[in-house]
C-alpha positions as CSV (number, residue, x, y, z in Angstrom):
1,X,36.9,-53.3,-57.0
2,X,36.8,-50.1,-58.4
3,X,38.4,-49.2,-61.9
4,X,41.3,-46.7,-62.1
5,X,41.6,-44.0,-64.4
6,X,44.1,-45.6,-66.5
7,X,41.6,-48.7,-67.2
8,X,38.9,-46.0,-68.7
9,X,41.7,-44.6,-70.8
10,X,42.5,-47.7,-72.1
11,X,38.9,-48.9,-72.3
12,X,38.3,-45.5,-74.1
13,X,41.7,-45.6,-76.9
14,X,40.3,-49.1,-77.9
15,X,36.7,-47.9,-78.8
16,X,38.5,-45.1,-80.5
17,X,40.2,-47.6,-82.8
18,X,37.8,-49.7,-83.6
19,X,35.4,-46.4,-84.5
20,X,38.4,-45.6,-87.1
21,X,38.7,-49.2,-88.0
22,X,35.0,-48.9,-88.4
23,X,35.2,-45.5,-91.0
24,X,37.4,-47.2,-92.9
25,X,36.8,-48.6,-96.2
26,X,38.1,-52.2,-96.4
27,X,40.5,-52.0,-99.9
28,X,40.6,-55.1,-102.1
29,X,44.2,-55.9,-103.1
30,X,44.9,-57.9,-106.0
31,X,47.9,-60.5,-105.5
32,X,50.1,-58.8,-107.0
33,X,49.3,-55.5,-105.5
34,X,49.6,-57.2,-101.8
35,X,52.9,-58.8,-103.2
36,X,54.3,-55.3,-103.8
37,X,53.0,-54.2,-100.9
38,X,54.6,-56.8,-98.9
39,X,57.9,-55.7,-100.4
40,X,57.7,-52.6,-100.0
41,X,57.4,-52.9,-96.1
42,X,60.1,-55.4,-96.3
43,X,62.6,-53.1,-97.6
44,X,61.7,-50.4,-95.3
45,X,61.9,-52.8,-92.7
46,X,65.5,-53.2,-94.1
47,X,66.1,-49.7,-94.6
48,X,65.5,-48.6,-90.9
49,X,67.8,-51.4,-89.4
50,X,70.6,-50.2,-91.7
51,X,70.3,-47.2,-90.8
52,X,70.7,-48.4,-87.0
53,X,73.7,-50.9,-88.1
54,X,75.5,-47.7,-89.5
55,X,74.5,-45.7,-86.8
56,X,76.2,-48.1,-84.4
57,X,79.5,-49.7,-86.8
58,X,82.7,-48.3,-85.9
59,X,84.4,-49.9,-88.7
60,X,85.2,-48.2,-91.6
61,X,84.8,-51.1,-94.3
62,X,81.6,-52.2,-92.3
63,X,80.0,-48.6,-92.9
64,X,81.1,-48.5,-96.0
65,X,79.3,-51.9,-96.7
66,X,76.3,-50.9,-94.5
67,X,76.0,-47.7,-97.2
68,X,76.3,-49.8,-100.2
69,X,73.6,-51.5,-98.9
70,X,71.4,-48.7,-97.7
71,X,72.1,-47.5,-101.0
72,X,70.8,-50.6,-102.7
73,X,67.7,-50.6,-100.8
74,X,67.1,-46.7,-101.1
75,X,66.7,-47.4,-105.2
76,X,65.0,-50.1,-104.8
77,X,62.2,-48.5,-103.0
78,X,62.0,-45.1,-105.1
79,X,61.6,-47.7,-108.3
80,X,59.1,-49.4,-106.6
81,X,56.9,-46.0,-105.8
């Protein structure tokens, strides 16, 4: 069978990743440095689905508890830059 042209694309964006994978130096973390780290993705993880909730909430108390909370986790992250 012959391969499509959408194959050799893909075949082609992988060996592009692994070439930047490649250039890469590998950074040592210390544990607390991945612990932060770990945080800090898990409150932008929380920030973005937030924002969706009070994109989406009708409710006037629930956006107003949705901010509160977006506010929370907005201060959080700029004290933990």
């Amino acid at each position: 069978m012959a391969r499509g042209f959408d194959s050799k694309s893909v075949e082609e964006q992988q060996s592009m990743a692994l070439a930047e994978k490649a250039k890469k130096p590998k950074e040592t973390l210390s544990p607390e440095q991945q612990a932060a780290k770990r945080e800090r993705a898990n409150l932008e993880l929380q920030k973005k689905k937030l924002q969706g909730d009070l994109a989406s909430a009708t409710n006037e108390r629930h956006k107003a508890m949705i901010e509160a909370a977006l506010k929370d986790v907005e201060g959080k992250l700029a004290s933990s830059s």
